[in-house]
C-alpha positions as semicolon CSV with decimal commas, in nm:
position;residue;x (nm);y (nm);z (nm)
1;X;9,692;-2,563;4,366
2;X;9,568;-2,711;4,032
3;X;9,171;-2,775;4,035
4;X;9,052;-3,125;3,860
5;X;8,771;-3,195;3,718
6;X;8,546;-3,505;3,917
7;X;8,555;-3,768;3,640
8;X;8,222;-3,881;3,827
9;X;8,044;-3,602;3,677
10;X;8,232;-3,454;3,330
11;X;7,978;-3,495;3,055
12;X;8,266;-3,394;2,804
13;X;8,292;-3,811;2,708
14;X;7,916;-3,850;2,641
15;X;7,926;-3,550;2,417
16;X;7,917;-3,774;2,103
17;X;7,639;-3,973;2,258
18;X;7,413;-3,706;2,314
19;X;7,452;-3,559;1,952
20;X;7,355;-3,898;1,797
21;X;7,030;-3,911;2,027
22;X;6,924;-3,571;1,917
23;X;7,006;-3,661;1,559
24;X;6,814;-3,964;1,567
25;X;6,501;-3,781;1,788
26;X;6,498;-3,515;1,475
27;X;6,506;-3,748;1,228
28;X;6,230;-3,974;1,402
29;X;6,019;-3,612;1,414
30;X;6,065;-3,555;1,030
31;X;5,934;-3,882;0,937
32;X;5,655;-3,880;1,144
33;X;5,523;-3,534;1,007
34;X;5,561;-3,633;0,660
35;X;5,323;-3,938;0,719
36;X;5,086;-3,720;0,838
37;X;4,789;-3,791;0,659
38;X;4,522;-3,459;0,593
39;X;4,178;-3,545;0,504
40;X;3,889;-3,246;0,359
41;X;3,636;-3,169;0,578
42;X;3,297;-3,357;0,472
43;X;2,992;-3,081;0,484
44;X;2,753;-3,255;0,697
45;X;2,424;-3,394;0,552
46;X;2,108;-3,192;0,605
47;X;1,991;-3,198;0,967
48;X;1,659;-3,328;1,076
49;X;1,512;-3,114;1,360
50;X;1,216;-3,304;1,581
51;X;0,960;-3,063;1,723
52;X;0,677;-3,201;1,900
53;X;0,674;-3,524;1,725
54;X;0,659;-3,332;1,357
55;X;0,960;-3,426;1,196
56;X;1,106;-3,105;0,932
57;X;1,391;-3,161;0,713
58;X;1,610;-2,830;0,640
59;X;1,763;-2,902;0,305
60;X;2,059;-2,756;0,181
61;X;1,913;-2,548;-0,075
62;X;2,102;-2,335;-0,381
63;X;1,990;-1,923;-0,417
64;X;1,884;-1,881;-0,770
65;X;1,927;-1,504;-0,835
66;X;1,623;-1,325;-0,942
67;X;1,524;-1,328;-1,299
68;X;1,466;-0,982;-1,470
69;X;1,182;-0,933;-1,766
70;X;1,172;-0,656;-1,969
71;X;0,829;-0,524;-2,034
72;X;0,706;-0,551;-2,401
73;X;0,787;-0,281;-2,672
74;X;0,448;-0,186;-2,843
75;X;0,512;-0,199;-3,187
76;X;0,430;0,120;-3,410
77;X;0,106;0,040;-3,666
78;X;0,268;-0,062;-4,018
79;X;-0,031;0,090;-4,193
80;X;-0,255;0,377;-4,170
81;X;-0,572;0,371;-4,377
82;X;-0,645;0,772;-4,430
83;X;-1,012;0,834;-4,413
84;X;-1,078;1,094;-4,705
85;X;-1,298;1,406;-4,568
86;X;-1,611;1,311;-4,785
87;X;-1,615;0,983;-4,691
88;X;-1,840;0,868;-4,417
89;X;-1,707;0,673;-4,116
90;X;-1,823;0,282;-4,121
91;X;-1,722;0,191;-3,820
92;X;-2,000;0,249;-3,522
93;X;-2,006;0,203;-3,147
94;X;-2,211;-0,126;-3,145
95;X;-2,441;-0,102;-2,803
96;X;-2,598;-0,401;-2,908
97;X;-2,331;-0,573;-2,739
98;X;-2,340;-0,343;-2,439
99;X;-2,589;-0,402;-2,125
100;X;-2,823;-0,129;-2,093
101;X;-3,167;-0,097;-1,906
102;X;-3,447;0,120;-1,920
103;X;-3,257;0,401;-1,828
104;X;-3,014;0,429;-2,107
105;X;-3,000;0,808;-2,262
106;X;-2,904;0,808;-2,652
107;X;-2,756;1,136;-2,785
108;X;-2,781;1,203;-3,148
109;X;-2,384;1,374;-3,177
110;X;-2,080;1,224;-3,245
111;X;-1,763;1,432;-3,229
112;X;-1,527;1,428;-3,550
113;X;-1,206;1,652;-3,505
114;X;-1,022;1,677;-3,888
115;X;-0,673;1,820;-3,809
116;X;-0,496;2,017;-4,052
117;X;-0,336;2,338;-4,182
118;X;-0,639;2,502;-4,188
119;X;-0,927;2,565;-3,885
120;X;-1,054;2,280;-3,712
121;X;-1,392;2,117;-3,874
122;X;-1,584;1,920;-3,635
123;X;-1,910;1,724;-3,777
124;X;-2,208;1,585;-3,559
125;X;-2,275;1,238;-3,601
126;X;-2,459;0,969;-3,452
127;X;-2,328;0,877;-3,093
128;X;-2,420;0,746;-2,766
129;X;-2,442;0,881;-2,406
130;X;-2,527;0,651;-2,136
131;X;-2,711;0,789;-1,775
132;X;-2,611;0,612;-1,510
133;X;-2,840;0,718;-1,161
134;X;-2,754;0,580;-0,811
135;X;-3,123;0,502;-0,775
136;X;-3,257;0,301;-1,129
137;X;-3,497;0,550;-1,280
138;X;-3,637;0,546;-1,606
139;X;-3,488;0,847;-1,845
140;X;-3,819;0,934;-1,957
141;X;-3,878;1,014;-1,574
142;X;-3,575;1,245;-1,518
143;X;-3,707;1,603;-1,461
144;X;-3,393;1,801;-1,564
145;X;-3,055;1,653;-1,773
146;X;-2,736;1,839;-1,736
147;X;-2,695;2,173;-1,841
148;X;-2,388;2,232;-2,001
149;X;-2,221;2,640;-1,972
150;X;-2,419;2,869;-2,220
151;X;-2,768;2,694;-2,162
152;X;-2,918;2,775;-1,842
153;X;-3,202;2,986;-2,058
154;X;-3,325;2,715;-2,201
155;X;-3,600;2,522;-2,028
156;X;-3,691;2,173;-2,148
157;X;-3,496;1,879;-2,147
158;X;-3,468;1,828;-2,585
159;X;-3,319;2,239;-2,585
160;X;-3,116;2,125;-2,304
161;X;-2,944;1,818;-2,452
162;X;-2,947;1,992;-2,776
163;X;-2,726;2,244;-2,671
164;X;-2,522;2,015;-2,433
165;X;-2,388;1,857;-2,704
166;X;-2,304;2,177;-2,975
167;X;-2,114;2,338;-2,634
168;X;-1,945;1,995;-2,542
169;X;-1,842;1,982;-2,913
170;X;-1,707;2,314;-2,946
171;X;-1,521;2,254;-2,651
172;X;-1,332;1,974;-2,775
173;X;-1,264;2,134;-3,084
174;X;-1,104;2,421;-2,936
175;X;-0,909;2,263;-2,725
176;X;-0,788;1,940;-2,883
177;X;-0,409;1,958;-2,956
178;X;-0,371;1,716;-3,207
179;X;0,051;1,611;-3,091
180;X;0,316;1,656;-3,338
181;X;0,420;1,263;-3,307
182;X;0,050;1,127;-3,401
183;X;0,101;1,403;-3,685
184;X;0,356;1,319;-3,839
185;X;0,311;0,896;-3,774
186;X;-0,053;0,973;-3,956
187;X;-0,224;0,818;-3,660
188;X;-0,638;0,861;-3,684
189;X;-0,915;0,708;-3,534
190;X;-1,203;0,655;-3,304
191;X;-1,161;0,743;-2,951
192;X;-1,470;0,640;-2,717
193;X;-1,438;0,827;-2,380
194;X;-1,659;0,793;-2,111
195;X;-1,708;0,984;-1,841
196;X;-1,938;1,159;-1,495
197;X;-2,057;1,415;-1,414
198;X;-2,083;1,418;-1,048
199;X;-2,346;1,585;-0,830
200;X;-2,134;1,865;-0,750
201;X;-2,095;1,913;-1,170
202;X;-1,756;1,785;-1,173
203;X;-1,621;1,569;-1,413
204;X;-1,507;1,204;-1,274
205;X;-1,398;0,850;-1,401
206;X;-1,299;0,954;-1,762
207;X;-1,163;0,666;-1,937
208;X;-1,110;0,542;-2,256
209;X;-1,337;0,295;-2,380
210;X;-1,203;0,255;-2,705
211;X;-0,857;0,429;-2,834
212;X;-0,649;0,488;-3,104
213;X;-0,317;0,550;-2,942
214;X;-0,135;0,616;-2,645
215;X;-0,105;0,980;-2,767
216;X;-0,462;1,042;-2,907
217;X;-0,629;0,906;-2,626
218;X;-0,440;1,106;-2,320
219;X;-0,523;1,420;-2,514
220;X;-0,867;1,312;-2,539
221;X;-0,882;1,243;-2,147
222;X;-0,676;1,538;-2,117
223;X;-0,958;1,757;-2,295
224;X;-1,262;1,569;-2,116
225;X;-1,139;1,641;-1,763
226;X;-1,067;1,994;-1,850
227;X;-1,461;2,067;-1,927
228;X;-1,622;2,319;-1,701
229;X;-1,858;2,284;-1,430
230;X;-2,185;2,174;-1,532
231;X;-2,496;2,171;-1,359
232;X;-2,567;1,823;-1,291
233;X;-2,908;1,630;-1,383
234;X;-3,207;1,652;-1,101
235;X;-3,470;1,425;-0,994
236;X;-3,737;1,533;-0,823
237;X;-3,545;1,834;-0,703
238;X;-3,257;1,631;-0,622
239;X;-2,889;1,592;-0,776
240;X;-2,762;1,289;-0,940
241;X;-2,503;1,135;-1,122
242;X;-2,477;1,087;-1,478
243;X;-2,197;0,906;-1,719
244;X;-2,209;0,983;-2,126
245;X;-2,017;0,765;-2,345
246;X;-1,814;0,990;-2,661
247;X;-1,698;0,917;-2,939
248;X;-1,460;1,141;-3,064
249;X;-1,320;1,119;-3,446
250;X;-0,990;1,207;-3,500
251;X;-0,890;1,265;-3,907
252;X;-0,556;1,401;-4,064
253;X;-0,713;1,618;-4,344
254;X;-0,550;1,590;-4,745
């Protein structure tokens, strides 16, 4: 017995229709997608936010990166003016310019250190030391200024100060170490250092007043906080502070 196929229900005839629909479907879908139109998102504008009836704008705002300085080179000094051994030094700490009171203490030393192959000549000169008391007091009224290593024998005040300032200039002198740099650069000059001698005869606060250069005035500081204890001035039997102002001349010899 031969089976047949129900015409009723063979799709074999509509075989050509159903290609043509799915042709015409695909081509319907390839058209469409290439009229697709894609537009760039828009960044939003800046929001306003409304707090409590304040109204605050958050802008859109562009991160400058940080700018970078360079700190200025100090330039080197184009000229040197060498001071000749025999000639006296013009140039003077003015204190007419400087506030002082009643209490102001003037020493009669400078300290001049002359550098060269030979030993180290150091020559008094005029110079000023300034006393500085926690209480104002009158110098004239101070019963005992500071006594300096070397001159606890001596008694009164003139002795004293005398010999304060021959140690405090030997003490420099031996050991200033004029650098190799400032040496061979030719630097010279004035330094003014200042400095306190605390009740406990320790030295505080040194600082340069006046320098020369970076070099000459470290060693100078260098040198002033490396003094000694020193028995500090007295008052009526009671310690108190004092703060000298030195100058300190610093020559290249010929």
């Amino acid at each position: 017995m031969i089976n047949k196929k129900n015409p009723k229900i063979d799709l074999e005839k509509y075989r050509v229709h159903f290609f043509l629909i799915g042709l015409a479907l695909s081509l319907l879908a390839v058209i469409y997608v290439f009229n697709i139109r894609f537009y760039d998102e828009e960044l939003e504008p800046p929001k306003t936010i409304i707090i409590d009836g304040d109204e605050i704008v958050i802008p859109i705002t562009k991160r400058e990166p940080p700018k970078t300085s360079s700190a200025p080179i100090k330039d080197l000094p184009s000229q040197l003016d060498i001071i000749d051994d025999n000639v006296q030094v013009a140039e003077e700490l003015d204190m007419s310019t400087t506030e002082t009171d009643e209490n102001e203490f003037i020493s009669d030393k400078d300290i001049r250190y002359v550098e060269g192959d030979g030993p180290i000549e150091i020559i008094g000169e005029e110079a000023e030391v300034l006393e500085e008391l926690e209480d104002p007091i009158p110098f004239a009224l101070v019963e005992s200024v500071p006594v300096f290593p070397g001159c606890e024998n001596l008694k009164n005040n003139e002795a004293r100060k005398d010999c304060f300032q021959k140690k405090l200039l030997e003490f420099v002198g031996a050991n200033f170490i004029y650098s190799e740099t400032a040496r061979q650069l030719k630097i010279q000059g004035r330094v003014i250092v200042q400095f306190v001698i605390e009740k406990n005869g320790r030295i505080s606060n040194a600082q340069v007043l006046r320098g020369v250069d970076p070099w000459l005035d470290d060693e100078a500081i260098r040198v002033i906080k490396a003094l000694p204890y020193i028995k500090p001035a007295s008052q009526r039997g009671k310690d108190v502070r004092m703060s000298f102002v030195v100058p300190i001349t610093l020559k290249l010899a010929e």
